[in-house]
C-alpha positions as CSV (number, residue, x, y, z in Angstrom):
1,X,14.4,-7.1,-12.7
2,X,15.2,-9.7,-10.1
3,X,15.6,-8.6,-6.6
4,X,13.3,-5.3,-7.4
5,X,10.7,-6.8,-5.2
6,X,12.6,-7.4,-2.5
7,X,14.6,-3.7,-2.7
8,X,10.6,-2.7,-2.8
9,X,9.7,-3.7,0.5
10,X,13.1,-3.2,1.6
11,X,13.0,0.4,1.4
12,X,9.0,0.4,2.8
13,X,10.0,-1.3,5.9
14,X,12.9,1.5,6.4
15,X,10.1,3.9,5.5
16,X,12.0,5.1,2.1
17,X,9.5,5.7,0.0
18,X,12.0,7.9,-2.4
19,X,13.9,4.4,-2.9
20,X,10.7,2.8,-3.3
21,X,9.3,5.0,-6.2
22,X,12.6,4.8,-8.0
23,X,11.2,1.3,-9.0
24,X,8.2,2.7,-10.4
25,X,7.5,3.2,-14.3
26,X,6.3,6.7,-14.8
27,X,2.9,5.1,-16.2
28,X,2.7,3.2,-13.0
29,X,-1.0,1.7,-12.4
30,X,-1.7,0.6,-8.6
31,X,-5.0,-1.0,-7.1
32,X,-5.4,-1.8,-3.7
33,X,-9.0,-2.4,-2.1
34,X,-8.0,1.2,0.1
35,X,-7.3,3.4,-2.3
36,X,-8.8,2.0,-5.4
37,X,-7.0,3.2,-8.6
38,X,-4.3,5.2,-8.4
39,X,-1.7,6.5,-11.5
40,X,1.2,8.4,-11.9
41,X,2.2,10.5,-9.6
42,X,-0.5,9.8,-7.2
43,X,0.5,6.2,-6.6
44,X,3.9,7.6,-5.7
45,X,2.9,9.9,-3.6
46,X,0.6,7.3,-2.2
47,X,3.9,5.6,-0.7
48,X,5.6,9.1,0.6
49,X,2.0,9.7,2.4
50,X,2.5,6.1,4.1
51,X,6.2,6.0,4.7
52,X,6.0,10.1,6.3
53,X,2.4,9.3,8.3
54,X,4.5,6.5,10.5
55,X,6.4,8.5,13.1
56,X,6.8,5.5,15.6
57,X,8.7,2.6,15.9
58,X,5.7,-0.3,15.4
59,X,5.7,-0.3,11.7
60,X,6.9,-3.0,9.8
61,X,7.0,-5.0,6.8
62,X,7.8,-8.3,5.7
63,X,8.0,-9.9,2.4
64,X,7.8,-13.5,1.1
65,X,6.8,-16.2,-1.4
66,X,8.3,-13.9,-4.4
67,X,7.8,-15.2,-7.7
68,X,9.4,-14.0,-11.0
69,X,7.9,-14.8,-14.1
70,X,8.7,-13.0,-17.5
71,X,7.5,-9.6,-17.2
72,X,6.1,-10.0,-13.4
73,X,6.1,-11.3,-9.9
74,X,4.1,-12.3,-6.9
75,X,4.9,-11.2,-3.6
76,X,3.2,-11.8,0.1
77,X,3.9,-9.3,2.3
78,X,2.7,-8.3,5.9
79,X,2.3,-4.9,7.5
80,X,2.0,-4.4,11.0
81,X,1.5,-0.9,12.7
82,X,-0.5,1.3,14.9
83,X,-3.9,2.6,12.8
84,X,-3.7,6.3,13.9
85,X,-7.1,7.3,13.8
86,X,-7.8,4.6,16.9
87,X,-4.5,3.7,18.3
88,X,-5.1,-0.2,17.9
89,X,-2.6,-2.5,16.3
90,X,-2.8,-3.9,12.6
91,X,-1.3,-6.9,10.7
92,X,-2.2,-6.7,7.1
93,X,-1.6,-9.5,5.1
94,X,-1.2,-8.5,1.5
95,X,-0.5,-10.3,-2.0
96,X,0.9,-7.8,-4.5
97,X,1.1,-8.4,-8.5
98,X,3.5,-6.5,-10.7
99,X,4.0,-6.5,-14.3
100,X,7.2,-4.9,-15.5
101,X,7.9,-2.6,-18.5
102,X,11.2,-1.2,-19.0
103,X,12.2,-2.8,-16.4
104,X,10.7,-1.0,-13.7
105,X,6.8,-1.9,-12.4
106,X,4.4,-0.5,-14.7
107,X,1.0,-2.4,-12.3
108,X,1.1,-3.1,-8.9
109,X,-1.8,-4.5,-7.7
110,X,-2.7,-5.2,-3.5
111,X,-5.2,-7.5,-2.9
112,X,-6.4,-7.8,0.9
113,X,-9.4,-9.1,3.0
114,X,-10.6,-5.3,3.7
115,X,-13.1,-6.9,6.6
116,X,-10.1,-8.2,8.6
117,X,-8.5,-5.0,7.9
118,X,-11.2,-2.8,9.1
119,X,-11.8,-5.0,11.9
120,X,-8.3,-4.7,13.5
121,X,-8.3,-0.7,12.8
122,X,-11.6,0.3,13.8
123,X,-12.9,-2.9,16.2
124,X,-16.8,-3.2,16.0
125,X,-17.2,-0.2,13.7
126,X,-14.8,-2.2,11.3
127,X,-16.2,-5.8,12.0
128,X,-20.0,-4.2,11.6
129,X,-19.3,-2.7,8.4
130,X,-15.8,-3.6,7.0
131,X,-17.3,-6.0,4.4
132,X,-19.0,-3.7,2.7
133,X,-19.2,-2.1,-0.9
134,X,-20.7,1.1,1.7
135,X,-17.7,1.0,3.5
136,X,-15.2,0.3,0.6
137,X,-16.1,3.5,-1.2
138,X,-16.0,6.1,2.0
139,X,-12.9,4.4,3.3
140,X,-11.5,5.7,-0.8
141,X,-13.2,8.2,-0.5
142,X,-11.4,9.5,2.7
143,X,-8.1,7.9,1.6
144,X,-8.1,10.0,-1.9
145,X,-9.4,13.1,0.3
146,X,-5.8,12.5,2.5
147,X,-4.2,11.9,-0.7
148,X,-5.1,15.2,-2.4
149,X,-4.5,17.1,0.8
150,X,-0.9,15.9,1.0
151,X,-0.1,16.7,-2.6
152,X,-0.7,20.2,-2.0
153,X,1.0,20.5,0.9
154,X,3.9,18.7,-1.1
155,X,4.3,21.7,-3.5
């Protein structure tokens, strides 16, 4: 179990989301404030979605301040890339909980200030109406749209 968290973000900053998944339970659970809910195969194809949709060389991610406990961990990790839909530059800065079963991550949970998100991706669009619950559920909304769309152009 140690070291999974780092192999995690290992593989996302090399954009390996295949590597990534491997680390993934089956039953996996993630949350994240842009998505929502995802399971199974759709958090996993979540990550191919991400890794395949950055085609330049500004992406990357960082991890620190892992913590193992028991049957979890505690990461910070930042993102920083180019928001395609408006070309301007993000730094996400993201704390992630995992709880293990089997010993691969059953949860993953991504909490983030969606404001400051939607602020750096969409400027005064984002800062106007990044905080809120309006916002939250079209920006899922549109995220699970883009979600669906690549799973079927996956098989």
């Amino acid at each position: 179990m140690k070291n999974v968290i780092e192999k995690f973000y290992e593989a996302f900053n090399n954009k390996d989301a295949k590597t990534m998944i491997s680390f993934y339970n089956d039953d996996i659970v993630f949350k994240d404030p842009a998505f929502g809910t995802l399971k199974g195969e759709q958090a996993k194809n979540m990550w191919l979605m991400l890794c395949q949709s950055q085609k330049n060389n500004d992406f990357k991610v960082t991890v620190s301040n892992i913590k193992y406990a028991k049957n979890e961990a505690t990461a910070q990790w930042e993102a920083f890339y180019i928001f395609s839909k408006t070309g301007r530059k993000v730094h996400n800065k993201i704390n992630g909980h995992f709880i293990f079963k089997d010993n691969t991550i059953i949860s993953h949970i991504d909490d983030f200030n969606l404001h400051k998100w939607a602020k750096q991706a969409l400027g005064f669009k984002g800062w106007l109406l990044g905080g809120t619950s309006f916002f939250k559920d079209k920006l899922q909304k549109q995220t699970n749209t883009l979600l669906k769309t690549f799973e079927k152009n996956q098989r």
